[in-house]
Structures are given as structure tokens and as C-alpha cells.
PDB file as gemmi writes it, atoms N, CA and C in Angstrom:
CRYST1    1.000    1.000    1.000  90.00  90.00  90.00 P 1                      
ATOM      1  N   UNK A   1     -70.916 -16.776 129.194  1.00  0.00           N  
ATOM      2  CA  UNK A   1     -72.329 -16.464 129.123  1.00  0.00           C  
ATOM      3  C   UNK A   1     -72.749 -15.812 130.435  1.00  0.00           C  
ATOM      4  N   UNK A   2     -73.647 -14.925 130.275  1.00  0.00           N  
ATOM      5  CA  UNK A   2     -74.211 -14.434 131.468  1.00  0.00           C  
ATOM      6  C   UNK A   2     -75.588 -14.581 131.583  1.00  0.00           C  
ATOM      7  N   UNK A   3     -75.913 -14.413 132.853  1.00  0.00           N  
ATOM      8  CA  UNK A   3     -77.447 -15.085 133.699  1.00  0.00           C  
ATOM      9  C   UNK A   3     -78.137 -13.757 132.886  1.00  0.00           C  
ATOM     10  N   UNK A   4     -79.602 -13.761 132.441  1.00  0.00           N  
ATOM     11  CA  UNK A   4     -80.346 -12.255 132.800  1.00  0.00           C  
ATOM     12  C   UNK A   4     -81.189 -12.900 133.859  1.00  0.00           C  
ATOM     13  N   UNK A   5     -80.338 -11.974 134.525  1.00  0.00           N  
ATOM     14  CA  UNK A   5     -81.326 -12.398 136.379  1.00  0.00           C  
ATOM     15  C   UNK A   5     -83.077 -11.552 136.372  1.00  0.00           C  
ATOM     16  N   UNK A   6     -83.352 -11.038 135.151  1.00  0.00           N  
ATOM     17  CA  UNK A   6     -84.178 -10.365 135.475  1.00  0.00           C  
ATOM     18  C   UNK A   6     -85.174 -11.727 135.004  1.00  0.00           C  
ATOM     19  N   UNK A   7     -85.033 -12.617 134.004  1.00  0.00           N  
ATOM     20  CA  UNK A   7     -85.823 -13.855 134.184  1.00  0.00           C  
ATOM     21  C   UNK A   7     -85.789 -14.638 135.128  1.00  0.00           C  
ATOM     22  N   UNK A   8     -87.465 -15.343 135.303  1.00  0.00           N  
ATOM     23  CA  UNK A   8     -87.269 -16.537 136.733  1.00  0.00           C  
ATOM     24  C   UNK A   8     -87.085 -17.596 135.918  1.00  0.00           C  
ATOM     25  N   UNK A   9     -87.297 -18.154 135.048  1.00  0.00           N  
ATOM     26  CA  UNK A   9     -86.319 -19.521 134.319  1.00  0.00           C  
ATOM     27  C   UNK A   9     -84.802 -18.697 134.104  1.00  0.00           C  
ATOM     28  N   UNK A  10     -83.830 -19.392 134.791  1.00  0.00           N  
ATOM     29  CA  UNK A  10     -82.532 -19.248 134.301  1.00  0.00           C  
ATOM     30  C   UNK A  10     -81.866 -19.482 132.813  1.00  0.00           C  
ATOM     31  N   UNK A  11     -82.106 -18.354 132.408  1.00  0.00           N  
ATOM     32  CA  UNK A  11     -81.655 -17.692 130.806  1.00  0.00           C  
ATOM     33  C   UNK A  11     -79.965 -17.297 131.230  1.00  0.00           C  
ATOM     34  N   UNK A  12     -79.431 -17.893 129.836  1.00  0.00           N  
ATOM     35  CA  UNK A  12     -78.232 -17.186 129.654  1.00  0.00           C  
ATOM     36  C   UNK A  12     -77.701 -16.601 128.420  1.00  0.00           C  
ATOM     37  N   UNK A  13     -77.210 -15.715 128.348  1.00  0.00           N  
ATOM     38  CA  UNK A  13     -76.753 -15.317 126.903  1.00  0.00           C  
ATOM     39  C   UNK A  13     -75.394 -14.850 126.220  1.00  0.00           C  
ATOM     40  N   UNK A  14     -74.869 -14.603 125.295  1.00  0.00           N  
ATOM     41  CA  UNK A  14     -73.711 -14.264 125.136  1.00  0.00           C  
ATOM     42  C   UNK A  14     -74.003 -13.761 124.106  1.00  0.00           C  
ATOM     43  N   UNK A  15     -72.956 -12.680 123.314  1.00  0.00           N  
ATOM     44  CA  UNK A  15     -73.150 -12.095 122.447  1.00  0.00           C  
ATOM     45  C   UNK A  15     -71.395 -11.639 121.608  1.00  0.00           C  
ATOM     46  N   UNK A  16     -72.172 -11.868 120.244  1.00  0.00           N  
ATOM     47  CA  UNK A  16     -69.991 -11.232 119.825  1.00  0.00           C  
ATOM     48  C   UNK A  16     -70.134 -10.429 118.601  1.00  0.00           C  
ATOM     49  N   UNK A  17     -69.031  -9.607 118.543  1.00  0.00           N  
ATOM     50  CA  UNK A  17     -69.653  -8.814 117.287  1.00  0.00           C  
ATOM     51  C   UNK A  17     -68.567  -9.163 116.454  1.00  0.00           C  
ATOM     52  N   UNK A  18     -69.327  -9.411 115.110  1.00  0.00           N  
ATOM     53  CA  UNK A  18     -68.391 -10.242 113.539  1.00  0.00           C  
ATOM     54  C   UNK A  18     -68.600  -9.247 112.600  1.00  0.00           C  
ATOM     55  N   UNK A  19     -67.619  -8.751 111.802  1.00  0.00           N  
ATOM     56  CA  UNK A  19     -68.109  -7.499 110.703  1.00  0.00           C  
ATOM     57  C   UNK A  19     -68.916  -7.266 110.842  1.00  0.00           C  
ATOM     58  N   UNK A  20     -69.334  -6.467 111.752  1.00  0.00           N  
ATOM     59  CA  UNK A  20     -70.068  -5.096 112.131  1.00  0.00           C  
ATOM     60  C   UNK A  20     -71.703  -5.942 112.185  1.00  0.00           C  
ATOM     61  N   UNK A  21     -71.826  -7.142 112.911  1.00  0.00           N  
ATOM     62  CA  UNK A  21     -73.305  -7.419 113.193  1.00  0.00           C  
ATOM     63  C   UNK A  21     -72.755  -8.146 114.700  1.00  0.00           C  
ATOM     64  N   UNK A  22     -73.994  -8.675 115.148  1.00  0.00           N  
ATOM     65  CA  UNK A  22     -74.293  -9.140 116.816  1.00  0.00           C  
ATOM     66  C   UNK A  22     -74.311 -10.582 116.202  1.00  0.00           C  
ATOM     67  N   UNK A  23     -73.805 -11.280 116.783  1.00  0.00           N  
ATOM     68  CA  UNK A  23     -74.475 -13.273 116.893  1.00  0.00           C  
ATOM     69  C   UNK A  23     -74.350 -13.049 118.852  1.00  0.00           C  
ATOM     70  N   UNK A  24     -75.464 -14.246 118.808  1.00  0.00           N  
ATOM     71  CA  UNK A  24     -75.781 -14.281 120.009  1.00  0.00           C  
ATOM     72  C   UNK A  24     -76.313 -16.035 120.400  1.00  0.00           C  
ATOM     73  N   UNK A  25     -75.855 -16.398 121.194  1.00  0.00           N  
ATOM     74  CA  UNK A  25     -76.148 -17.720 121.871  1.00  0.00           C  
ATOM     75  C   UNK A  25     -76.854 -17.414 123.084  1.00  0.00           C  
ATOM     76  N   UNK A  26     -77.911 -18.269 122.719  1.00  0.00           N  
ATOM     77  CA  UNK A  26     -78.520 -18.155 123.898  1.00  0.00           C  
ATOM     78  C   UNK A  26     -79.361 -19.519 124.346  1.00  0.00           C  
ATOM     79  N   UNK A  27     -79.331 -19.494 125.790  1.00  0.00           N  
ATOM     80  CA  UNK A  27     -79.132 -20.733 126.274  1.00  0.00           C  
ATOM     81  C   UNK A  27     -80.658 -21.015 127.484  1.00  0.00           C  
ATOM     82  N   UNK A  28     -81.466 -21.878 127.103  1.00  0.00           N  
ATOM     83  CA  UNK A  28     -82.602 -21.984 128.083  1.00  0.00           C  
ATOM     84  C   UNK A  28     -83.166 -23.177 128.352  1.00  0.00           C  
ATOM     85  N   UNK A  29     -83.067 -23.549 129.429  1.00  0.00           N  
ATOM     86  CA  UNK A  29     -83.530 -24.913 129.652  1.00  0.00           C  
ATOM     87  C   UNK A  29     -84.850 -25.713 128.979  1.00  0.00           C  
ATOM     88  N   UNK A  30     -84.834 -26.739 128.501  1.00  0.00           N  
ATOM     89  CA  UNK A  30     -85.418 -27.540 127.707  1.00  0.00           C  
ATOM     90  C   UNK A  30     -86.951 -27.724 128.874  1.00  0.00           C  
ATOM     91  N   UNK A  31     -86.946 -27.673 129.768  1.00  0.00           N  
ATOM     92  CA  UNK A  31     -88.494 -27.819 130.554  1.00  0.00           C  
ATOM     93  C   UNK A  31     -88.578 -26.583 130.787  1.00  0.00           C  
ATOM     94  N   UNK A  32     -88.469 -25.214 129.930  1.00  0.00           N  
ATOM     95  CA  UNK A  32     -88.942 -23.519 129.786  1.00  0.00           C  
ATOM     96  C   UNK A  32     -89.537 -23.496 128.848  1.00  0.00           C  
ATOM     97  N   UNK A  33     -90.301 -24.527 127.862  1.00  0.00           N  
ATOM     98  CA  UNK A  33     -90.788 -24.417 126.736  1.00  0.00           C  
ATOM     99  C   UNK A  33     -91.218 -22.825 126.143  1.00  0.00           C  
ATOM    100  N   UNK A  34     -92.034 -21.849 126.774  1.00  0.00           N  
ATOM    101  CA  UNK A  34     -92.225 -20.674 126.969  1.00  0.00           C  
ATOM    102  C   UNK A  34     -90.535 -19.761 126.748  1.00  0.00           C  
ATOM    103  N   UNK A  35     -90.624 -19.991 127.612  1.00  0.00           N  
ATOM    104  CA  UNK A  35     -88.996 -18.665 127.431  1.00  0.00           C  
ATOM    105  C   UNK A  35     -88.622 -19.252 126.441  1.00  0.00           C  
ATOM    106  N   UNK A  36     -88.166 -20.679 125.584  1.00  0.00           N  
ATOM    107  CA  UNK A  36     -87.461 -20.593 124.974  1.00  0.00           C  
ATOM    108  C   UNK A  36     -87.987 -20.333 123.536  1.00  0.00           C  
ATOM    109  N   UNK A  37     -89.070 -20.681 123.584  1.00  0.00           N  
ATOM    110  CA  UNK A  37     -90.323 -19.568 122.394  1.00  0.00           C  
ATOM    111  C   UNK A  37     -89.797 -18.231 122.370  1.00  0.00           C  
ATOM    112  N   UNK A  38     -89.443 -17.664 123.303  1.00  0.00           N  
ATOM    113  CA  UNK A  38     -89.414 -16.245 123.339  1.00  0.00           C  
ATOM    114  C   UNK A  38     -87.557 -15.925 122.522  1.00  0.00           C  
ATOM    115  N   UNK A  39     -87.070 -16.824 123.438  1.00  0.00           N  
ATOM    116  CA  UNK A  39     -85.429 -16.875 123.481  1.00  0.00           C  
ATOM    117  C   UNK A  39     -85.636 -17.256 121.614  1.00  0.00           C  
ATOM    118  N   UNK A  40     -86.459 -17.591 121.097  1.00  0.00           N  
ATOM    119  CA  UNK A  40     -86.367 -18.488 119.642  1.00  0.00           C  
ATOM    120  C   UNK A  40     -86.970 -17.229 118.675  1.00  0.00           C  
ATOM    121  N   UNK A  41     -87.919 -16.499 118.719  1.00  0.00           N  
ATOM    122  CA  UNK A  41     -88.388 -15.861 118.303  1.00  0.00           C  
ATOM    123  C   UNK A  41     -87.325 -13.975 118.162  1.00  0.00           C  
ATOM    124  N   UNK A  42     -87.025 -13.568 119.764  1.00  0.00           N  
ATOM    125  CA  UNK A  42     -85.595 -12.756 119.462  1.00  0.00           C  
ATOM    126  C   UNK A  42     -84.378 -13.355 118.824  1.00  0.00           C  
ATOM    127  N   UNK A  43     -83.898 -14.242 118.999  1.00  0.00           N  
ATOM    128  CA  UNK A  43     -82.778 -15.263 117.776  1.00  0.00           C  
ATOM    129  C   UNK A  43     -82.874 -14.906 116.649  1.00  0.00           C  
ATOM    130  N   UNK A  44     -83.919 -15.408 115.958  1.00  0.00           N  
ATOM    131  CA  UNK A  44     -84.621 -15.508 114.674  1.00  0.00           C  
ATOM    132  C   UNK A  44     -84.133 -14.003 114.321  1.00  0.00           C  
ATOM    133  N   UNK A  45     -84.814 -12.973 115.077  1.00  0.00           N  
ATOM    134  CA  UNK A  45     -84.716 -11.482 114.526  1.00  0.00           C  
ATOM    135  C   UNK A  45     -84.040 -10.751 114.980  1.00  0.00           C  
ATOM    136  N   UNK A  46     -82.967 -10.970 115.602  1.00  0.00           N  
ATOM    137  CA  UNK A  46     -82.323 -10.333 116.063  1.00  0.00           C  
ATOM    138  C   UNK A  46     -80.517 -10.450 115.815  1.00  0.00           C  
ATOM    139  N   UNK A  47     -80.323 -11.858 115.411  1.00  0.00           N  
ATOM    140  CA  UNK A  47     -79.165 -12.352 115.478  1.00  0.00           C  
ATOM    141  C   UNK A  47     -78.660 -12.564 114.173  1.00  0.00           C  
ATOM    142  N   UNK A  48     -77.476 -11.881 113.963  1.00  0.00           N  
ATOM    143  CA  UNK A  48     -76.907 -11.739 112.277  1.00  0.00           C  
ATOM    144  C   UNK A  48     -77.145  -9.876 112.104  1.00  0.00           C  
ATOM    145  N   UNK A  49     -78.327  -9.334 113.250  1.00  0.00           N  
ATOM    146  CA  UNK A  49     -78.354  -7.865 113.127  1.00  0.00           C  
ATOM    147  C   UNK A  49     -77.221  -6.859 112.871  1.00  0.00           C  
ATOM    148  N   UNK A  50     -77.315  -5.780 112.763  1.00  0.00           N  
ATOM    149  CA  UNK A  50     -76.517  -4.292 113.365  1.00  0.00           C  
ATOM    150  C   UNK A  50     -76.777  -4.033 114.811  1.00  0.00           C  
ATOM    151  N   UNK A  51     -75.997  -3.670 115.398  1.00  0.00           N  
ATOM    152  CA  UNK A  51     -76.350  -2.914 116.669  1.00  0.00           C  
ATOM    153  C   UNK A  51     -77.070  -2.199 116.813  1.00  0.00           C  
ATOM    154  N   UNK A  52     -77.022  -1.363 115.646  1.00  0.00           N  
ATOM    155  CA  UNK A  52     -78.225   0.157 115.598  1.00  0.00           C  
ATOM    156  C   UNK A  52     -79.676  -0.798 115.124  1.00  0.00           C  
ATOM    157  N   UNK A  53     -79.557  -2.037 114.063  1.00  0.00           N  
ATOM    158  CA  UNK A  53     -80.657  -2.300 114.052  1.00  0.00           C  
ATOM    159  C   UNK A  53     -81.463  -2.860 115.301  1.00  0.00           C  
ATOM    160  N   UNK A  54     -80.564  -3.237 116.271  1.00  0.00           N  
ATOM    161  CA  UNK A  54     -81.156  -4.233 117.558  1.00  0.00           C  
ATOM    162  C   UNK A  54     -81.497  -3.452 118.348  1.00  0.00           C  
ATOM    163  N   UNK A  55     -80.763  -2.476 118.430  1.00  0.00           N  
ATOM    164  CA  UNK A  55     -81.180  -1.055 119.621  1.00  0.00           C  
ATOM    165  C   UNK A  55     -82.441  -0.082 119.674  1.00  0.00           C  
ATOM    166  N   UNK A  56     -82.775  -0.230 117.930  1.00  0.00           N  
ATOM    167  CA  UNK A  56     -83.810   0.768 117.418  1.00  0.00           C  
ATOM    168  C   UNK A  56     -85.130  -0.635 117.313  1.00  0.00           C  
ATOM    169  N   UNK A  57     -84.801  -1.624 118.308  1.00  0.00           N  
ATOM    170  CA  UNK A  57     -86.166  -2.623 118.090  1.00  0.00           C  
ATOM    171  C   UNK A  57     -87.174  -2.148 119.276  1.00  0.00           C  
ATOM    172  N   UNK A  58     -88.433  -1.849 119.100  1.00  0.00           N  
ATOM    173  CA  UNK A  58     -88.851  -1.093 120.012  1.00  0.00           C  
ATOM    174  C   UNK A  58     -89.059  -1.923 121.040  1.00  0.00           C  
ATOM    175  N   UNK A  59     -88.857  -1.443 121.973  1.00  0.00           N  
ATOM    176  CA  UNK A  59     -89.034  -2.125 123.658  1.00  0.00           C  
ATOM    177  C   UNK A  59     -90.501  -2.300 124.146  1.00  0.00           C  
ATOM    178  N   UNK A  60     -91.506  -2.407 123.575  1.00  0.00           N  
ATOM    179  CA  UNK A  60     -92.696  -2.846 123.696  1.00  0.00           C  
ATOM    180  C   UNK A  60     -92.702  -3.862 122.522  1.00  0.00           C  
ATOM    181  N   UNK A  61     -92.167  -4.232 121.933  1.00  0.00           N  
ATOM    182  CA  UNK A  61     -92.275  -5.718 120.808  1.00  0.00           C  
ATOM    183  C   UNK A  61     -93.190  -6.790 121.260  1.00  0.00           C  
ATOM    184  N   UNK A  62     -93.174  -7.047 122.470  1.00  0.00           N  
ATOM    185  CA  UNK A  62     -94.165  -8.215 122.879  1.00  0.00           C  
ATOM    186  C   UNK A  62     -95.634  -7.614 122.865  1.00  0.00           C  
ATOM    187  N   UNK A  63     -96.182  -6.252 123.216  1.00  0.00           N  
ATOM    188  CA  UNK A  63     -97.039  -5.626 123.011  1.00  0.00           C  
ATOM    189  C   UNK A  63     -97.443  -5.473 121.387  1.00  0.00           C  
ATOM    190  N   UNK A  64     -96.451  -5.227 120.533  1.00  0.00           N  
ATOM    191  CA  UNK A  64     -96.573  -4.997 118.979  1.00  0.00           C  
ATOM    192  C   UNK A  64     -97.268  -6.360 118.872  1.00  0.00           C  
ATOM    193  N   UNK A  65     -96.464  -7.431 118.820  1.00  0.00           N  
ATOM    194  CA  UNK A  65     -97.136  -8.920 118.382  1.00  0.00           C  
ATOM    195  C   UNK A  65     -98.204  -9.530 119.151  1.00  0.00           C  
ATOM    196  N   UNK A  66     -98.751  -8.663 119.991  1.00  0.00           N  
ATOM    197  CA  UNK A  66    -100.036  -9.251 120.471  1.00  0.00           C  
ATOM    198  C   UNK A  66     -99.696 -10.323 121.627  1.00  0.00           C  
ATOM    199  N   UNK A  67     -98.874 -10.827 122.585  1.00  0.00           N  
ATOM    200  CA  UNK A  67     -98.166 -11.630 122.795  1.00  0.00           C  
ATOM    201  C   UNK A  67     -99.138 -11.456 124.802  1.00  0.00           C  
ATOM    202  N   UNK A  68     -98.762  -9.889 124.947  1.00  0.00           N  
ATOM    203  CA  UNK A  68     -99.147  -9.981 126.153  1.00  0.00           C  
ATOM    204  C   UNK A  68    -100.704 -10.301 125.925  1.00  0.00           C  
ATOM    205  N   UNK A  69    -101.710 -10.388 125.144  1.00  0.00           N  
ATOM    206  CA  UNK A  69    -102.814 -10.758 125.595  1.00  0.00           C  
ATOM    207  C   UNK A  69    -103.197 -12.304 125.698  1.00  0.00           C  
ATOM    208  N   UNK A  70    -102.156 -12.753 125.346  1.00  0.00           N  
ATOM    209  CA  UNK A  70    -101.978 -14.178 125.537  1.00  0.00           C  
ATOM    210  C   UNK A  70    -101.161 -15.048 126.977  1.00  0.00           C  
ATOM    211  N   UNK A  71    -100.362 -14.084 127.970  1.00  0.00           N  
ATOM    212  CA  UNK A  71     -99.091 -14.108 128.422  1.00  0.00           C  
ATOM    213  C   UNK A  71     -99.300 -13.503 129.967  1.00  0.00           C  
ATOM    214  N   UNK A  72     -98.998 -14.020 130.410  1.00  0.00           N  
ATOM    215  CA  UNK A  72     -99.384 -13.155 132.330  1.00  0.00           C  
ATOM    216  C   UNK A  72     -98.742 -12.063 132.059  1.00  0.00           C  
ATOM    217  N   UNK A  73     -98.410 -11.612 133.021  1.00  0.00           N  
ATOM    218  CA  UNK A  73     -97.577  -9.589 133.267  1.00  0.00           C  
ATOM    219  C   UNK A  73     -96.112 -11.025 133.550  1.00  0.00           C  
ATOM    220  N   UNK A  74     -95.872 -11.783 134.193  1.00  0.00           N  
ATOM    221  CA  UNK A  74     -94.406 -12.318 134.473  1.00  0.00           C  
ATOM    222  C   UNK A  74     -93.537 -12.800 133.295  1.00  0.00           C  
ATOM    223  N   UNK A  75     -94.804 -13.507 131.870  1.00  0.00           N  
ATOM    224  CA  UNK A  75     -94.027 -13.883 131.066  1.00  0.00           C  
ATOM    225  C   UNK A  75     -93.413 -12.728 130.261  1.00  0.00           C  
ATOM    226  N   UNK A  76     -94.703 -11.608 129.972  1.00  0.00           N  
ATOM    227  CA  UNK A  76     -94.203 -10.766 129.049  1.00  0.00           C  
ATOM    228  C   UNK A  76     -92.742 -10.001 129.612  1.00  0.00           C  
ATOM    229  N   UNK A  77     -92.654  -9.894 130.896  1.00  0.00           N  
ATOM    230  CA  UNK A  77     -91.510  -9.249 131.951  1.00  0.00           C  
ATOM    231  C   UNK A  77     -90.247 -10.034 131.452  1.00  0.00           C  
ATOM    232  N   UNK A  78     -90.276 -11.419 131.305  1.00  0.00           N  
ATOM    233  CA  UNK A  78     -89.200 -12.151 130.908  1.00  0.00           C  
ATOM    234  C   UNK A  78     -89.039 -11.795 129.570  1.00  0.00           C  
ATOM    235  N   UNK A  79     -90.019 -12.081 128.221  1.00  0.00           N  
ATOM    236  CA  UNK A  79     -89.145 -11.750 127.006  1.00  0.00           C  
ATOM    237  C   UNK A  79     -88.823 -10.087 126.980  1.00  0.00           C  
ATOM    238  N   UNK A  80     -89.241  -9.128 127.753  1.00  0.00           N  
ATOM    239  CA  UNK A  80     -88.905  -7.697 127.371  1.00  0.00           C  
ATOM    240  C   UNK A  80     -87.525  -8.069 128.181  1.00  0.00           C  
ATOM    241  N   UNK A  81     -87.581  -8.665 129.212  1.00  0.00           N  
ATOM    242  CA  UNK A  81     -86.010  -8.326 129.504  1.00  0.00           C  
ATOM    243  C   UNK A  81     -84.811  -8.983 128.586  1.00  0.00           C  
ATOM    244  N   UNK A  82     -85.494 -10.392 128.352  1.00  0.00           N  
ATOM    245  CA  UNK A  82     -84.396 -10.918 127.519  1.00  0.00           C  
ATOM    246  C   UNK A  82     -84.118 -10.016 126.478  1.00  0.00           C  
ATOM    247  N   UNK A  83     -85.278  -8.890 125.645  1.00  0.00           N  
ATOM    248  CA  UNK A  83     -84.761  -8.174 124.620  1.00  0.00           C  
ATOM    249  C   UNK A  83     -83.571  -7.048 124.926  1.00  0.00           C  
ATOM    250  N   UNK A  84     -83.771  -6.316 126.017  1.00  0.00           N  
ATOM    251  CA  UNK A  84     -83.526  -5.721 126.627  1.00  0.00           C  
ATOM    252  C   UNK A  84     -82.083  -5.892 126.818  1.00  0.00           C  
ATOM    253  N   UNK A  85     -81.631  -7.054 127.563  1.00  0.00           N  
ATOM    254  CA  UNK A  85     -80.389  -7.659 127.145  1.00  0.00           C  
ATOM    255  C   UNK A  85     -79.732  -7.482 125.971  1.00  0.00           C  
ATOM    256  N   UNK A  86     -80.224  -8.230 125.414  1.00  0.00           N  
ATOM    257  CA  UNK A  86     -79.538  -8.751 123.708  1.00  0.00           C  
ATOM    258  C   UNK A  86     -79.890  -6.819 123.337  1.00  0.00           C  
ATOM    259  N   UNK A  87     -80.438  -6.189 123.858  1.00  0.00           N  
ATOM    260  CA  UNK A  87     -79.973  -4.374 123.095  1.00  0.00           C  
ATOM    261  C   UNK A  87     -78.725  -4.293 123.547  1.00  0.00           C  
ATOM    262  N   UNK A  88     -78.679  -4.046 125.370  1.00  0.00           N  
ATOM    263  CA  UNK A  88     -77.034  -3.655 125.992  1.00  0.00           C  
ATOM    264  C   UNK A  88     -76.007  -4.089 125.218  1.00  0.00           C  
ATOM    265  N   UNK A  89     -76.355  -5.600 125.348  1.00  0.00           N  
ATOM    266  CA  UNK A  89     -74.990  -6.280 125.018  1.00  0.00           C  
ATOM    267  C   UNK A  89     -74.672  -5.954 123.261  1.00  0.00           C  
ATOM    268  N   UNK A  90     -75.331  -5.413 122.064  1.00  0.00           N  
ATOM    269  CA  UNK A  90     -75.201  -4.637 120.948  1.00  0.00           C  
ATOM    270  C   UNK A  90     -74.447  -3.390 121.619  1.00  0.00           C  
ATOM    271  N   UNK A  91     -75.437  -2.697 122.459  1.00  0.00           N  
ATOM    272  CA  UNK A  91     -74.356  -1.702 122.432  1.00  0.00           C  
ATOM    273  C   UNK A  91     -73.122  -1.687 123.229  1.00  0.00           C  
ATOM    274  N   UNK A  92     -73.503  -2.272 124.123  1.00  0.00           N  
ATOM    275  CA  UNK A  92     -71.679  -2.290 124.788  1.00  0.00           C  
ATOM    276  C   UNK A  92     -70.547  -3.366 123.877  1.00  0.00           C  
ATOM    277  N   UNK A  93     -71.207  -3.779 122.860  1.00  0.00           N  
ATOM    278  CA  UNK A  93     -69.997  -4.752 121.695  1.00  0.00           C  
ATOM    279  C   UNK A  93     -69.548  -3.190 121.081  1.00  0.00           C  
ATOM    280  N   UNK A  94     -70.642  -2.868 120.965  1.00  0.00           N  
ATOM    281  CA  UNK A  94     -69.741  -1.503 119.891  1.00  0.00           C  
ATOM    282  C   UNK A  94     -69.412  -0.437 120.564  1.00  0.00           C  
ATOM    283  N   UNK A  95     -69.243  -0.340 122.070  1.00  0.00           N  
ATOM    284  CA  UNK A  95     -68.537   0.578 122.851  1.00  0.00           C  
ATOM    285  C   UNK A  95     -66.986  -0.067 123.003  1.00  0.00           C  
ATOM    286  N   UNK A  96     -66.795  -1.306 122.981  1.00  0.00           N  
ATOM    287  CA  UNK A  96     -65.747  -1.431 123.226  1.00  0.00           C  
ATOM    288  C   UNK A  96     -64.764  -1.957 122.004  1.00  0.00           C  
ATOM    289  N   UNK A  97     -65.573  -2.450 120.916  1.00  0.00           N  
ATOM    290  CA  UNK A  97     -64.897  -2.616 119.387  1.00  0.00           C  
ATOM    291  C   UNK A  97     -63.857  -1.320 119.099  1.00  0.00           C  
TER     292      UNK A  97                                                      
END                                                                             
């Protein structure tokens, strides 16, 4: 598993590709209630995907769901990166498959 250092709760994630979709574990401490809302909500929609479907998820998503008007500028910073992540790691599974 790897850190996304770009969150300040220490997030980790991993990712593997199974006939041609992403599963992804992802790992967030139990007193992050927040991130792991976030970490629960990309899971949900993201995991069992295509690569092309995870890549083509638009990178303002927390903006789509209304999320930042609820959310400081630091939280929304954490779930765009965690998405952000879980895109690379789609596409670098299918750079190296």
C-alpha cells in the first residue's frame, strides 16, 4: 500500500487490476471519520470500475456533489487527491498489464 502524502490524515491505498477492472483497498484511520466518508464514497464508485471508466471521472467530483460547500478548501484538497490517486494508479495498472 502506498501513503497519498497529498492527505493530512494518513491515507493509504492499493490498487490491482482483475479482468480488465481496478479493485482497490483502501485504508484510513478509524478517528478520520471525514476522509473515510470520502475514502467510502470513491470505493463505492469507483472500485469493480474500468480504467477508462475511473480516468474519465471528472476531477472536480467533489464540486459536482455539492460537497465543497459543506467542506473547508483542506477537506475538499484531500478527497480530490485521494481521487486523483485511485485515477494514476488505473492508469499505470494498464500501462504495465
Amino acid at each position: 500500500m502506498e501513503q497519498v502524502d497529498e492527505c493530512m490524515t494518513p491515507v493509504f491505498l492499493s490498487a490491482q487490476l482483475h479482468d480488465g477492472k481496478v479493485y482497490y483497498h483502501i485504508d484510513v484511520p478509524s478517528d478520520a471519520p471525514t476522509m473515510r466518508g470520502f475514502a467510502g464514497i470513491l470505493y463505492v464508485g469507483l472500485n469493480g470500475a474500468t480504467p477508462a471508466a475511473i480516468a474519465a471521472t471528472p476531477g472536480d467530483l467533489c464540486q459536482q456533489l455539492g460537497l465543497q460547500k459543506a467542506l473547508g478548501a483542506l477537506r475538499t484538497r484531500g478527497f480530490t487527491a485521494l481521487l486523483r490517486r485511485m485515477q494514476r494508479n488505473a492508469v499505470d495498472l494498464t500501462e504495465t498489464a
